[in-house]
C-alpha positions, 0 to 999 in steps of 0.5 A: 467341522468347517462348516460348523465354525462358518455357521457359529455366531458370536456376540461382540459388543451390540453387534452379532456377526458371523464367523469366518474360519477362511475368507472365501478368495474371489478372484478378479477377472482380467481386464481386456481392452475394449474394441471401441477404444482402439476404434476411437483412437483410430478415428482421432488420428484419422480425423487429425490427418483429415484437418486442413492446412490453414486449421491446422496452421490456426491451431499452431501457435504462429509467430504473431501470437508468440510476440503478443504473448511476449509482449504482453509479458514484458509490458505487465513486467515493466508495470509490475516494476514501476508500481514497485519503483514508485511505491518505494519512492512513495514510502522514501518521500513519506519517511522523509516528510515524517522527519521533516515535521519531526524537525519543525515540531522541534523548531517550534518548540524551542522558539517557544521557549525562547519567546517565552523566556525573552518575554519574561525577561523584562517587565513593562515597569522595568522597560518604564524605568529605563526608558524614563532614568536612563535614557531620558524618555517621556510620554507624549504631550496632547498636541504632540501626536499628528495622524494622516493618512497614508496610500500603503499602510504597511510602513511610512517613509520621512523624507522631511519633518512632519509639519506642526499642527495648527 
C-alpha cells in the first residue's frame, strides 16, 4: 500500500506533484578533517619559527611606530579642536555683527525720522519772517559781496576785516 500512495499524483492548482507518505531520510555523512590542513598548519608554524629576528622585529610593532602613531593621533585631535574653537568664534563674531547692523538699521531710522521731523518744522518763509522781523536781517546789496580765493577750501579764518572793494 505504500507503494501506491508513493506513486499517486494529485492536482494542485496548475502544478502536478507527487505524493510522498514519508520523506525518505538521508543521512549525512560525517566530516573528517582533512590531512592537508593539518599539514599546512604544520607548515605555517613551521615556517613563522623559521623567520629572522630583524623580520620578525619588523613585523612587531616597535617603539617608534607607536609614537608616530600616537602622535599622529593627538596632532589630528588638536586640528580637530581648533577647527571646532574657531568655528564657534566664527559663528559668535557673525552673531555679533548681525546685532550690531541690527543696532545701526535702527539708529538710522530714528535719524531719519528726526531730520525729517526737524526739516519740516520750519518753512523757508517762516525762517524769512523771522530773520527780516525779528532779528532785523536783510538781503545783500550788490557790491556788498567780496570773493577771493583761498589755498584750503575747507573753511576761512578772519583775522582782520575784509578790505572794501574798490
Amino acid at each position: 500500500m505504500n507503494e501506491r500512495i508513493k506513486n499517486m499524483y494529485y492536482i494542485e492548482g496548475s502544478a502536478v506533484r507527487k505524493v510522498e507518505a514519508v520523506p525518505e531520510r538521508h543521512e549525512r555523512p560525517e566530516r573528517h578533517e582533512r590531512p592537508e590542513r593539518e599539514q599546512r598548519k604544520g607548515q605555517t608554524r613551521k615556517n613563522r619559527q623559521n623567520i629572522p629576528a630583524s623580520l620578525d622585529r619588523a613585523l612587531a610593532f616597535d617603539l617608534k611606530y607607536t609614537i608616530f602613531v600616537v602622535s599622529a593621533v593627538f596632532i589630528m585631535i588638536a586640528a580637530c579642536t581648533t577647527m571646532l574653537f574657531m568655528e564657534s568664534r566664527v559663528k559668535e563674531q557673525q552673531d555679533n555683527i548681525n546685532s550690531l547692523e541690527a543696532q545701526l538699521e535702527a539708529i538710522q531710522t530714528d535719524n531719519a525720522s528726526y531730520k525729517a521731523s526737524v526739516d519740516s518744522m520750519y518753512t523757508l518763509d517762516e525762517i524769512y519772517d523771522v530773520a527780516t522781523n525779528e532779528l532785523g536781517m536783510v538781503y545783500a546789496r550788490n557790491g556788498q559781496i567780496v570773493y577771493y580765493d583761498s589755498a584750503d577750501e575747507d573753511y576761512v579764518k578772519q583775522y582782520q576785516d575784509v578790505p572794501e572793494a574798490n
